[in-house]
Backbone as JSON, one array per atom type, in Angstrom:
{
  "sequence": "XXXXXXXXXXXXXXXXXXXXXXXXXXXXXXXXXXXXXXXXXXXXXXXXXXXXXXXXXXXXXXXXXXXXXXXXXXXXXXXXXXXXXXXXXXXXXXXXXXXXXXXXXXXXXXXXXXXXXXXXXXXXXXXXXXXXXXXXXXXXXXXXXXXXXXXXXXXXXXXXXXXXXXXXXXXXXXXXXXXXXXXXXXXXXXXXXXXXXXXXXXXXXXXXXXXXXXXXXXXXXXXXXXXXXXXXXXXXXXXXXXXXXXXXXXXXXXXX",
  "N": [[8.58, 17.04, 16.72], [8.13, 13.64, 15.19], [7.36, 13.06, 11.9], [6.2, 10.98, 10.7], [5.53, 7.86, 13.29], [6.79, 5.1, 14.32], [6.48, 2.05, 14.86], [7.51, -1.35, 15.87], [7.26, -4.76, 16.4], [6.73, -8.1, 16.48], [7.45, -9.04, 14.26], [5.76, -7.46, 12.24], [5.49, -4.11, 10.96], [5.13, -0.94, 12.24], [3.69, 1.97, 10.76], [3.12, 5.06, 11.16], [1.61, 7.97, 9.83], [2.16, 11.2, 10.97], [0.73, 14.03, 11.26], [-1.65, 15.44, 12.99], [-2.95, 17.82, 12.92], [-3.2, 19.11, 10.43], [-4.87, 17.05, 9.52], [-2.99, 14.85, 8.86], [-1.96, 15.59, 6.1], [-0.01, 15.12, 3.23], [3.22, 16.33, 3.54], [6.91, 17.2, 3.07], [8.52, 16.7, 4.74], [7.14, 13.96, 5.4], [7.05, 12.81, 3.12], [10.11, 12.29, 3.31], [10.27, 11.01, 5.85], [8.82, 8.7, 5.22], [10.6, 7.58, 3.1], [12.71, 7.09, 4.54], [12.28, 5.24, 6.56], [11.54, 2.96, 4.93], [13.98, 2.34, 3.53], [15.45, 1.58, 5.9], [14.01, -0.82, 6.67], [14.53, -2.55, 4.57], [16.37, -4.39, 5.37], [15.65, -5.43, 7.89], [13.92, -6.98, 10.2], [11.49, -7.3, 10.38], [8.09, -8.34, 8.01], [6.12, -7.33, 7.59], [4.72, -4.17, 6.85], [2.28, -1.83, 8.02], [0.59, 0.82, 7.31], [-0.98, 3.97, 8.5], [-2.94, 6.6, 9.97], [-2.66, 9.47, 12.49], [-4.91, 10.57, 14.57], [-8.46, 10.91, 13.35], [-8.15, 10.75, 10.47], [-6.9, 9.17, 7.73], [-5.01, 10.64, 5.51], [-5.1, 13.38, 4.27], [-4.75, 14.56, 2.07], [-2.36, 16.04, -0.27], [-0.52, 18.8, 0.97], [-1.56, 21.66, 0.56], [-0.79, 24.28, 1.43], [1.89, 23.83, 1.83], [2.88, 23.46, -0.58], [2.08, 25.61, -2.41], [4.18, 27.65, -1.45], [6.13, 26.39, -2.24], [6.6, 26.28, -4.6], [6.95, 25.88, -8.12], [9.02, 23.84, -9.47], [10.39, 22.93, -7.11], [7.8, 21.13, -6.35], [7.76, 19.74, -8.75], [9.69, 18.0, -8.28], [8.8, 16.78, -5.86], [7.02, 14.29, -6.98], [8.43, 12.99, -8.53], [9.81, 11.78, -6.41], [7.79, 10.63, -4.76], [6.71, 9.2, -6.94], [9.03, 7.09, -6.96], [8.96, 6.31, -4.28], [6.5, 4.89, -4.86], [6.97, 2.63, -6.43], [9.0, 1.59, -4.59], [7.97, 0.62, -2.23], [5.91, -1.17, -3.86], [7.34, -3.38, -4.86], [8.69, -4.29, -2.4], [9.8, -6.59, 0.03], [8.63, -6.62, 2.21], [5.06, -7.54, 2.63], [2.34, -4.9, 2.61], [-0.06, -3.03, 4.19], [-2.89, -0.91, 4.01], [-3.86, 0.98, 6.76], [-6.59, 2.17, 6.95], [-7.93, 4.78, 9.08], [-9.72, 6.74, 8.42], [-10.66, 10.11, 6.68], [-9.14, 9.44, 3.32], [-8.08, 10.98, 0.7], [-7.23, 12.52, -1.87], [-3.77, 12.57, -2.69], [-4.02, 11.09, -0.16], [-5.7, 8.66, -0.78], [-4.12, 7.88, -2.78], [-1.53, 6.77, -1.56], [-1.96, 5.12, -0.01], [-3.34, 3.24, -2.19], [-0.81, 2.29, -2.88], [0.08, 0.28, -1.18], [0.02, -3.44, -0.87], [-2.61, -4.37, 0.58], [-5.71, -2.93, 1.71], [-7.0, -1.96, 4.47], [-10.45, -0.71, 6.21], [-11.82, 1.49, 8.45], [-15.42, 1.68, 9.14], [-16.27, 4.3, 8.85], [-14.88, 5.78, 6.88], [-13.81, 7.63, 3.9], [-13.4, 8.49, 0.67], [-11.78, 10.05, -2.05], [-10.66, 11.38, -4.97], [-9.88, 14.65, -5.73], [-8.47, 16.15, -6.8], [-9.61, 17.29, -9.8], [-11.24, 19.45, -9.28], [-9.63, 21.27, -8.41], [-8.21, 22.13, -10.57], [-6.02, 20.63, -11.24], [-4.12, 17.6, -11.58], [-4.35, 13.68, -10.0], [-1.13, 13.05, -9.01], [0.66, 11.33, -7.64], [1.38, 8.31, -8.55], [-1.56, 7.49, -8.75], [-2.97, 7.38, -11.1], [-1.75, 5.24, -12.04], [-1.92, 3.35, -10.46], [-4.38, 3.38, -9.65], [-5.89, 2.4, -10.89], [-5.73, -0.33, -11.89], [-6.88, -1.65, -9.25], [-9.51, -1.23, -9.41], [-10.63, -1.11, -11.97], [-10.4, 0.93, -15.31], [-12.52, 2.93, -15.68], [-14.07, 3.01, -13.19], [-12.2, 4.27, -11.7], [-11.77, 6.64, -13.96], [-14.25, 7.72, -13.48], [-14.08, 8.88, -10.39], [-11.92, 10.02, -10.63], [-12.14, 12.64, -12.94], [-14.57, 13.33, -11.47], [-14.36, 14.17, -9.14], [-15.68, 12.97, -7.15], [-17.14, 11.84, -3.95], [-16.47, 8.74, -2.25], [-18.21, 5.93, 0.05], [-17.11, 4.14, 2.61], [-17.84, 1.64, 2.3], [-18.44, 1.5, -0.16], [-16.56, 1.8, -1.51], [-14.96, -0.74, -1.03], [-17.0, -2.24, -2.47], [-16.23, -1.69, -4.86], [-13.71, -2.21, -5.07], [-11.89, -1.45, -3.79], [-11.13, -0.64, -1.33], [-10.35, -4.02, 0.56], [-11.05, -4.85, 3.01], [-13.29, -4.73, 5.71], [-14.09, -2.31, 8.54], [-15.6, -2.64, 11.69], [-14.67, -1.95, 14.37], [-12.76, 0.74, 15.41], [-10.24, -0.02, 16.21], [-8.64, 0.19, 13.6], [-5.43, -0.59, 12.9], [-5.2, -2.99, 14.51], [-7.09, -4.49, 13.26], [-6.19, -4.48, 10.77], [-3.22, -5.53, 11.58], [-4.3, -8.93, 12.15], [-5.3, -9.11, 9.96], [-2.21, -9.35, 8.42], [-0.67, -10.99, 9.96], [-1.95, -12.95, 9.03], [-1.18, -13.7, 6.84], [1.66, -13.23, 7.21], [2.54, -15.79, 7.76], [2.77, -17.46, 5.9], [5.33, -18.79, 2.75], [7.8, -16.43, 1.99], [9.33, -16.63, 0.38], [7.51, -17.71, -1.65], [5.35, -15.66, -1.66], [6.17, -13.54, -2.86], [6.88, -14.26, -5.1], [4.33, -14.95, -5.98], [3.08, -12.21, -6.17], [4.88, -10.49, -8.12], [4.45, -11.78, -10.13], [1.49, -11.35, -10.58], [1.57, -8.71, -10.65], [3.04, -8.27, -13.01], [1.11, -9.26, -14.74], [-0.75, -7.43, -15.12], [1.29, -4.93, -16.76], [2.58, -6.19, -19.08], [1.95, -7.14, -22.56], [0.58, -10.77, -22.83], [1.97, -12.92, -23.99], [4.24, -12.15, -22.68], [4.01, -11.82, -20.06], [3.36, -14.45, -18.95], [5.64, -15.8, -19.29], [7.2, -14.26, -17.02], [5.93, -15.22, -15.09], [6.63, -17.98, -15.38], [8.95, -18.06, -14.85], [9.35, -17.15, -12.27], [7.93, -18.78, -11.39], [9.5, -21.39, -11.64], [11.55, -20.03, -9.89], [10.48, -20.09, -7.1], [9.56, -23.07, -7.1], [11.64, -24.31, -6.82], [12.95, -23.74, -4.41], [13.37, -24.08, -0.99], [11.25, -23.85, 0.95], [9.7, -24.67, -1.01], [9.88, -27.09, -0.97], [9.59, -28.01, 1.22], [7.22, -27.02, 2.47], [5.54, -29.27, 0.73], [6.33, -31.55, 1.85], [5.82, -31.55, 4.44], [2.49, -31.0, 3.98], [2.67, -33.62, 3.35], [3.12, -35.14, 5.35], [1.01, -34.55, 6.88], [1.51, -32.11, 8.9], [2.31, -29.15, 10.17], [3.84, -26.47, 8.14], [7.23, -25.56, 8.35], [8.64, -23.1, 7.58], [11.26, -21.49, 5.94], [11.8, -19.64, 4.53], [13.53, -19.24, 2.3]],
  "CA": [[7.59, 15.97, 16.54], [8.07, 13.24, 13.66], [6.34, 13.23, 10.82], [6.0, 9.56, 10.78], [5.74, 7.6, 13.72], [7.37, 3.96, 14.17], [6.45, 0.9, 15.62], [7.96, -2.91, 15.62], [6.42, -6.01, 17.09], [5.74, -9.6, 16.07], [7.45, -8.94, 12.66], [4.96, -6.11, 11.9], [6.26, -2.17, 11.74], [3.06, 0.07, 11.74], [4.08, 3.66, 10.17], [1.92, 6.37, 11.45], [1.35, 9.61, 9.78], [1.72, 12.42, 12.48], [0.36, 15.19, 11.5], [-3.28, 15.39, 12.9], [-3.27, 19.28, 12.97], [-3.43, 19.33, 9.34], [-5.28, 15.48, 8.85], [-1.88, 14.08, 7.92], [-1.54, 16.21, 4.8], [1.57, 14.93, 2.67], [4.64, 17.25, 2.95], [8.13, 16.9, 2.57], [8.39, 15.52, 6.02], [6.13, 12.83, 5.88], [7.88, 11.81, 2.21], [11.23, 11.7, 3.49], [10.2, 9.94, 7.0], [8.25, 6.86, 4.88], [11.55, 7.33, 2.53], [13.86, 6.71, 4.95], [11.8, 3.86, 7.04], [11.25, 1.94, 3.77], [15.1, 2.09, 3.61], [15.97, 0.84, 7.3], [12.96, -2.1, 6.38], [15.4, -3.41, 3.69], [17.28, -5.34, 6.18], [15.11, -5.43, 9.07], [12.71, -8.44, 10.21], [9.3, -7.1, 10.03], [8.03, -8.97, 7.37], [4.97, -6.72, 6.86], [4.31, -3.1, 7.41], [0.83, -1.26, 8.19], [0.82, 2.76, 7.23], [-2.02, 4.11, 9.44], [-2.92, 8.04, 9.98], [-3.17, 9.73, 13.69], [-6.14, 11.06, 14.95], [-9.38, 10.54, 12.59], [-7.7, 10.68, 9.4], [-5.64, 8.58, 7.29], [-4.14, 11.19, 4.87], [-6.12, 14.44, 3.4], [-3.6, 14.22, 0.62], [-1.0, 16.95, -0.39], [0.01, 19.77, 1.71], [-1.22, 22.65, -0.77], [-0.27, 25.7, 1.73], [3.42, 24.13, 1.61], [2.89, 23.38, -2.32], [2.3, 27.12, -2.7], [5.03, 28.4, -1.4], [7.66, 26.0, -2.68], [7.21, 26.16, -6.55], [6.63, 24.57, -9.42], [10.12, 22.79, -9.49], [9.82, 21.85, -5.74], [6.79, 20.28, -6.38], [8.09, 18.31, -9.71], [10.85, 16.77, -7.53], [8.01, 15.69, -5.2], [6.18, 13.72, -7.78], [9.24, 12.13, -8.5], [10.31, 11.33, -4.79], [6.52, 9.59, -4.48], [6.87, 7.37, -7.89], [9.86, 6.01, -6.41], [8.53, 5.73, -3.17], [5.46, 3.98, -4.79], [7.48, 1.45, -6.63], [9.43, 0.42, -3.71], [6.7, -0.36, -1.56], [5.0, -2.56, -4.57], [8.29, -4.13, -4.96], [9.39, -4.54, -1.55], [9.95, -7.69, 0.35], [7.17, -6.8, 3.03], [3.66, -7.26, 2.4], [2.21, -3.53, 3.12], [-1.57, -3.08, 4.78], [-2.91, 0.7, 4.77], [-5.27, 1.04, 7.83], [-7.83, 3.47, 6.72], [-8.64, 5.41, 10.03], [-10.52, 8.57, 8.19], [-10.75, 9.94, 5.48], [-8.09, 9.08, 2.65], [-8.36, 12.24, -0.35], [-6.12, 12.29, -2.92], [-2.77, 11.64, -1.88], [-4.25, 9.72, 0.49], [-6.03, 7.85, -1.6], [-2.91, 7.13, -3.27], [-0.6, 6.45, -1.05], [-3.45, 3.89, 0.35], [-3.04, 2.15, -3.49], [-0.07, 1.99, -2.85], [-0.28, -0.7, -0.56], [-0.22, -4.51, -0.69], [-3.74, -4.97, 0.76], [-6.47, -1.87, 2.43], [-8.56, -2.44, 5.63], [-10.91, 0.55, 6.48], [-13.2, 2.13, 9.37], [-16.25, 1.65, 7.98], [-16.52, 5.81, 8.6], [-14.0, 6.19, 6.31], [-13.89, 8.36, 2.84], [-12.09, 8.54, -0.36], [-12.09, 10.77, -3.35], [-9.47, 11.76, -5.45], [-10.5, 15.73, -5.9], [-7.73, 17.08, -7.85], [-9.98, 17.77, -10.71], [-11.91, 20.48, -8.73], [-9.11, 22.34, -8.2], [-7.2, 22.11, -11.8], [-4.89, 19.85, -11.33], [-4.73, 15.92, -11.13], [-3.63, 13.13, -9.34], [0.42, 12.18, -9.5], [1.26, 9.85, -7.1], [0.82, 7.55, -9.18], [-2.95, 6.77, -8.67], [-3.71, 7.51, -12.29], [-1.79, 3.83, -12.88], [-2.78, 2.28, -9.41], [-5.55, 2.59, -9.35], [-6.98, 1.31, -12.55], [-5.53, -1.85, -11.68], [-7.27, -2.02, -8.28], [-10.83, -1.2, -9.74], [-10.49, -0.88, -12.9], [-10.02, 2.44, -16.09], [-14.0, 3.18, -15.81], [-14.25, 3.79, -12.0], [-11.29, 5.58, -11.79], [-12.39, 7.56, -14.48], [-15.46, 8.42, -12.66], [-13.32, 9.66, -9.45], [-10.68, 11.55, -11.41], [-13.06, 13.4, -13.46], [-15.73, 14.25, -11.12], [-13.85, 14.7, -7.66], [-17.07, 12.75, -6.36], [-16.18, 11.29, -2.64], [-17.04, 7.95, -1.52], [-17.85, 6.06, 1.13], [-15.99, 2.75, 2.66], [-18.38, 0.94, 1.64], [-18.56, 1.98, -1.75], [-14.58, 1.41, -1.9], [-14.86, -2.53, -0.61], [-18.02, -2.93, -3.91], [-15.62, -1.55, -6.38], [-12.83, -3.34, -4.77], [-10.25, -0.75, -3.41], [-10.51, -1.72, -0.04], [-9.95, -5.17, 0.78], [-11.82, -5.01, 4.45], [-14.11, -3.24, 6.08], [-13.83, -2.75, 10.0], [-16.3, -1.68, 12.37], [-13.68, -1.44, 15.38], [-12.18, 1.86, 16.03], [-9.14, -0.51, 15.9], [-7.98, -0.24, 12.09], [-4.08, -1.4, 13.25], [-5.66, -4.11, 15.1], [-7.68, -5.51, 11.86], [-4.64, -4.66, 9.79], [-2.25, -6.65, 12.31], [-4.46, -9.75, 12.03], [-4.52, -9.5, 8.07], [-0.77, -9.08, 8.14], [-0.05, -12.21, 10.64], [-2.47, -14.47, 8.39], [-0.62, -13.26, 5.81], [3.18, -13.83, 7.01], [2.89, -17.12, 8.21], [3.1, -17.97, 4.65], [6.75, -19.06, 2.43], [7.86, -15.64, 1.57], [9.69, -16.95, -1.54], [6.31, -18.13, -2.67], [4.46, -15.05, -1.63], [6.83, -12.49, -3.52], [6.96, -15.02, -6.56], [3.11, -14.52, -6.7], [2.98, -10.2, -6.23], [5.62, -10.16, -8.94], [3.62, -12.63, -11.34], [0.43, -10.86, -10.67], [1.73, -6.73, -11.1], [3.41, -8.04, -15.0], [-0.22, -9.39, -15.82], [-0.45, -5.74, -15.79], [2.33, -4.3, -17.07], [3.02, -6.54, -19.92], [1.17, -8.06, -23.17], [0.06, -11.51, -22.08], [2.91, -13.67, -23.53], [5.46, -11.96, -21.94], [3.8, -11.95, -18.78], [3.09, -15.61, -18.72], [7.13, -15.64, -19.36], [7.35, -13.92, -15.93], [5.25, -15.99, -14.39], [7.48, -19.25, -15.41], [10.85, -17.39, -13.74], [9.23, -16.96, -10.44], [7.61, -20.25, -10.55], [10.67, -22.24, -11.42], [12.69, -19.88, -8.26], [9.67, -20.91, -5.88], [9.66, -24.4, -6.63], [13.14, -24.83, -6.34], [13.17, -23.29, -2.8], [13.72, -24.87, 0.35], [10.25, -23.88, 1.36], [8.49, -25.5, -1.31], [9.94, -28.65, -0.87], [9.14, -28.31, 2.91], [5.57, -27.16, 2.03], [5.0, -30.31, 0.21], [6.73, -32.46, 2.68], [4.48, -31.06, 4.98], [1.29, -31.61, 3.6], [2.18, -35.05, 3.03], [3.01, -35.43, 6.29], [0.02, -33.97, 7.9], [1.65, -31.36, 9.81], [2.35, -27.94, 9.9], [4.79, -26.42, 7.51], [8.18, -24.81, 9.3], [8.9, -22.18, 6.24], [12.49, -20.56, 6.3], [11.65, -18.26, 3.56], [14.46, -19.53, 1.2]],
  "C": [[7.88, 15.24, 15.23], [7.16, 12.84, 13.06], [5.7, 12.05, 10.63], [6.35, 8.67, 12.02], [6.0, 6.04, 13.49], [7.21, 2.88, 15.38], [7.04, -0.53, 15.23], [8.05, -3.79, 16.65], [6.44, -7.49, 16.5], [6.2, -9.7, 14.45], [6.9, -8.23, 11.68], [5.74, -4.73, 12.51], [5.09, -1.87, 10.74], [4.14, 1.54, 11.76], [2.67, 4.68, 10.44], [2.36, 7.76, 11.02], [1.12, 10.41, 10.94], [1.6, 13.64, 12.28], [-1.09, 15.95, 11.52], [-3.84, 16.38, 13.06], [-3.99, 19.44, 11.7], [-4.3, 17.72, 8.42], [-4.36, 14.88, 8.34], [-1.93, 14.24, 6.72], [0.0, 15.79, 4.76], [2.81, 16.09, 2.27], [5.55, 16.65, 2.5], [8.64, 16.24, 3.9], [8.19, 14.08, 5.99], [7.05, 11.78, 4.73], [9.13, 11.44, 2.59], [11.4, 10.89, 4.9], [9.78, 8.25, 6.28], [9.6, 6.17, 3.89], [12.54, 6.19, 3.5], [13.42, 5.31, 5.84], [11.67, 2.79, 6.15], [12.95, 1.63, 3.56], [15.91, 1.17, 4.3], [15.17, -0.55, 7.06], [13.89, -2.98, 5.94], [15.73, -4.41, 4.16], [16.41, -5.54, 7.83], [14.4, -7.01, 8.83], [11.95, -8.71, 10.32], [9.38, -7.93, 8.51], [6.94, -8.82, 6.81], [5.28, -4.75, 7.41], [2.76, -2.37, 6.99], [1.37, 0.55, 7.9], [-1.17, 2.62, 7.89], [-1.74, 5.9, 9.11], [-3.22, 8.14, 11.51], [-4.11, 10.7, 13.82], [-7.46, 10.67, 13.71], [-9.47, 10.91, 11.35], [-6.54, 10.13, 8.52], [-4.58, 9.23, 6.44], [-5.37, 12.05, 4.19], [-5.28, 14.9, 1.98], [-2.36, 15.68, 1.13], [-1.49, 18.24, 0.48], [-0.13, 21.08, 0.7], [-1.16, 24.14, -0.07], [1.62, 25.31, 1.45], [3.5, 24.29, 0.29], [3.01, 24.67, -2.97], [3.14, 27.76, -2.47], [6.63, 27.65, -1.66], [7.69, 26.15, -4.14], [6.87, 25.45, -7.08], [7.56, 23.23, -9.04], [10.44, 21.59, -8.03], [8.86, 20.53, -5.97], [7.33, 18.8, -7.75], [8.39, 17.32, -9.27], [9.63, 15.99, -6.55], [7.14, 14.59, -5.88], [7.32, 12.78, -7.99], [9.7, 11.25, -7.77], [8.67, 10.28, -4.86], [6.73, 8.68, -5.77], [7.92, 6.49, -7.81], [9.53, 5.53, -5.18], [7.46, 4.88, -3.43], [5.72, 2.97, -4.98], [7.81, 0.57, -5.05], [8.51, -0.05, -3.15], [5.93, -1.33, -2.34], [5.99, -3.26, -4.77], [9.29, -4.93, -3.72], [9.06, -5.93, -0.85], [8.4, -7.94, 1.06], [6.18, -6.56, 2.13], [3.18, -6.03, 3.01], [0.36, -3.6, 3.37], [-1.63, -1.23, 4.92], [-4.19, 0.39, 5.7], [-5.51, 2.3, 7.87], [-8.79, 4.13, 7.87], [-10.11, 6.64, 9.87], [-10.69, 8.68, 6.72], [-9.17, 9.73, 4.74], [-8.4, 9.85, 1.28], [-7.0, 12.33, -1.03], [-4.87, 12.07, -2.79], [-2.75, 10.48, -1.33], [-4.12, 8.82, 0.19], [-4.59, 6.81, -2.7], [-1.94, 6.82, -2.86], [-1.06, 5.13, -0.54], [-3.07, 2.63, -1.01], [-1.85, 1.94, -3.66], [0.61, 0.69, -2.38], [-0.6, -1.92, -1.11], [-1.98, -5.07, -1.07], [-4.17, -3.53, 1.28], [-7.17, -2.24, 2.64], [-9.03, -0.91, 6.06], [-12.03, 0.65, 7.35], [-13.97, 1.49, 8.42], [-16.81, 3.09, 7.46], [-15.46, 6.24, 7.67], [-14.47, 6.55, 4.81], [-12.98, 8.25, 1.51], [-12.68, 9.25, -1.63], [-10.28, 11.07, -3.69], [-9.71, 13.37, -6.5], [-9.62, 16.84, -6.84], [-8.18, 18.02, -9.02], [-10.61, 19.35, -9.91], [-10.98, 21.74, -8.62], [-7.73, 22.8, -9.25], [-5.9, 21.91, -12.17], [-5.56, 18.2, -11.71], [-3.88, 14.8, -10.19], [-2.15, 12.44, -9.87], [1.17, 12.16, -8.77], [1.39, 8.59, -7.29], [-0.27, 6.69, -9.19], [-3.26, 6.97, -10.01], [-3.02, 5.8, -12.95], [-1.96, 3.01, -11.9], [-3.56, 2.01, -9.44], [-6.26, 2.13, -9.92], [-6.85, -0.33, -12.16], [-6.51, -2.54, -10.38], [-8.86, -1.6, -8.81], [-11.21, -0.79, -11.23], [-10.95, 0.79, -13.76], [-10.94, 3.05, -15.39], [-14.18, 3.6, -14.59], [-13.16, 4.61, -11.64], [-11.49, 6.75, -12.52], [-13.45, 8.68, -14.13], [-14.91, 9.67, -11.54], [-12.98, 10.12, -9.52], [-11.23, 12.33, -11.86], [-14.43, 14.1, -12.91], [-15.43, 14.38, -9.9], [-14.61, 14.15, -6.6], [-16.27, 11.64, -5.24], [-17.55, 9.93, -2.74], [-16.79, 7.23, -0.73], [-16.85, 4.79, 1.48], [-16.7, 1.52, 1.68], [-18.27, 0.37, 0.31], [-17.47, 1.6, -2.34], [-14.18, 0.35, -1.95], [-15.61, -2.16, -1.98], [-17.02, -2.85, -4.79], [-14.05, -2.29, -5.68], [-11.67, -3.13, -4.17], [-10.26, -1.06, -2.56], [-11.07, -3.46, 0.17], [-11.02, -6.16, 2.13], [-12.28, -4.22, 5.07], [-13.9, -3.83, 8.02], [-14.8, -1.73, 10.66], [-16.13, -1.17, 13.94], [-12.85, -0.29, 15.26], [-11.07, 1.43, 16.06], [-8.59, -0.85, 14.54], [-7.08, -0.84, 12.22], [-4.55, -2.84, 13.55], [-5.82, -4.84, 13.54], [-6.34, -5.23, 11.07], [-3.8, -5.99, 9.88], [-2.73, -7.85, 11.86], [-4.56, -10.18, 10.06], [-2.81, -10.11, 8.08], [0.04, -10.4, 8.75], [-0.41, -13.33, 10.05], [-1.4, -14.8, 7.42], [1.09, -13.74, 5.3], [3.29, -15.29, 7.27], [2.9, -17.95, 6.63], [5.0, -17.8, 3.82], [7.05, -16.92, 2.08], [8.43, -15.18, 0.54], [8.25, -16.87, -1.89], [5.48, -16.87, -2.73], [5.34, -13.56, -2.26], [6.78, -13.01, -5.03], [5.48, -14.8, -6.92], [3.63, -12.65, -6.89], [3.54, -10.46, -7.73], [5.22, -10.57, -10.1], [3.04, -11.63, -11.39], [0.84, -9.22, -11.23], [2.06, -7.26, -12.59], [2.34, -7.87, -15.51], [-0.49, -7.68, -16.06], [-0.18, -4.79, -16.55], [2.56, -4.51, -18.72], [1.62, -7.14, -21.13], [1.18, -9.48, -22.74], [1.15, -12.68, -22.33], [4.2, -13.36, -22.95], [5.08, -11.58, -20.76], [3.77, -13.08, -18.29], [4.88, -15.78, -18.71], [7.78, -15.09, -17.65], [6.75, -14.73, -14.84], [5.69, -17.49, -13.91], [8.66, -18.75, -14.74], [10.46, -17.8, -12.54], [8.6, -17.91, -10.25], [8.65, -21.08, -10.51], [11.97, -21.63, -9.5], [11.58, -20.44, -7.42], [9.36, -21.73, -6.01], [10.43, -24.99, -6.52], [13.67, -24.55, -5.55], [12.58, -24.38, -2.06], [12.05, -25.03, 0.94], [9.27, -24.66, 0.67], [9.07, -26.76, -0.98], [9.32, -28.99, 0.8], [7.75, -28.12, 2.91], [5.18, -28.89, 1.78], [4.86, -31.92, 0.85], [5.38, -32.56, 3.85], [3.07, -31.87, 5.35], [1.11, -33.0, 3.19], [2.15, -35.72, 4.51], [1.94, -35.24, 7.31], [0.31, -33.46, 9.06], [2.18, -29.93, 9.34], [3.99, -27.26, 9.22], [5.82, -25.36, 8.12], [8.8, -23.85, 7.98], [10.39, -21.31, 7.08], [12.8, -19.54, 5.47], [13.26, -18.39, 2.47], [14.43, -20.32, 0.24]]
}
């Protein structure tokens, strides 16, 4: 059975966690199936991908019967293997959607912030519980997710293991969309199609702006911000954008 299942459609590839014995707990499976699909993506012609969970959970986080019996050093290397797997996905070409079937618990939760954009059940959960059991989170949600709701509610989560609900996750701002269809993929998909029909110069030249404001003190982010505007207004698409809109018709984007 694989650990990750694979779909591709319409320019969308939906990644499904498969392991609904255990709520799609993160092994070594699951990391080297999203590894190696994020790989094959590179060159592919999806132009988004959705991560989803099967059966009524999107990810109960780490795998801590395998964690126990592989080791400390095992485990390091997995921490490592996920902060490269987190980058690429915030760096990668596709726009990424997690569809929040269930609950989403530490791992989860961070593999979830990992993500682009997050649409969720509205039965859906999230905590990040590490503290409870004297550890913490490192998948890198201790620098995701500040950014997605800022230090102060993260703080809250990390430090008191306290779960909440979807709801609660849209107010403070982690998810994106709330869905009250039983179809998370579905609502994903239609995010993800509004989404591509846009230049994909222009819509990588933003991401890449927006993560420095981040990253960097503010004039050397604004510095980043002038790079990727000078490459996306000296693409093919913006000039066709502009053409476009003068023309009063719909813009034919070739993503160059």
């Amino acid at each position: 059975m694989s650990a990750v299942l694979r779909q591709d459609s319409n320019d969308i590839t939906v990644l499904t966690l498969n392991r609904p014995d255990v709520r799609n707990a993160l092994n070594d499976d699951i990391v080297g199936a999203l590894e190696q699909h994020l790989a094959d993506l590179d060159d592919h012609t999806s132009k988004a991908i959705i991560i989803t969970g099967t059966g009524k959970a999107f990810c109960a986080g780490t795998d801590l019967k395998e964690m126990q019996t592989q080791g400390r050093e095992r485990y390091f290397q997995r921490i490592r293997r996920m902060h490269k797997l987190v980058t690429r996905f915030r760096q990668h070409r596709c726009i990424s959607i997690a569809a929040i079937n269930g609950m989403a618990l530490g791992g989860g939760m961070e593999l979830a912030a990992m993500c682009t954009f997050r649409t969720a059940h509205h039965s859906a959960v999230f905590s990040l519980p590490e503290i409870l059991l004297g550890v913490m989170p490192c998948y890198a949600g201790t620098q995701t997710i500040p950014r997605l709701i800022g230090q102060n509610r993260t703080l809250e989560l990390a430090l008191t293991g306290h779960q909440i609900t979807a709801q609660e996750a849209m107010n403070i701002g982690f998810v994106n969309r709330l869905s009250e269809s039983d179809d998370t993929v579905g609502e994903a998909t239609a995010l993800a199609l509004q989404l591509i029909q846009h230049s994909e110069v222009a819509r990588n030249g933003i991401r890449a702006a927006i993560d420095a404001a981040f990253d960097m003190p503010l004039a050397q982010s604004m510095g980043v911000e002038r790079e990727h505007a000078y490459c996306v207004f000296s693409s093919e698409d913006a000039k066709e954008g502009v053409n476009a809109f003068l023309h009063k018709r719909a813009p034919r984007f070739k993503n160059c």
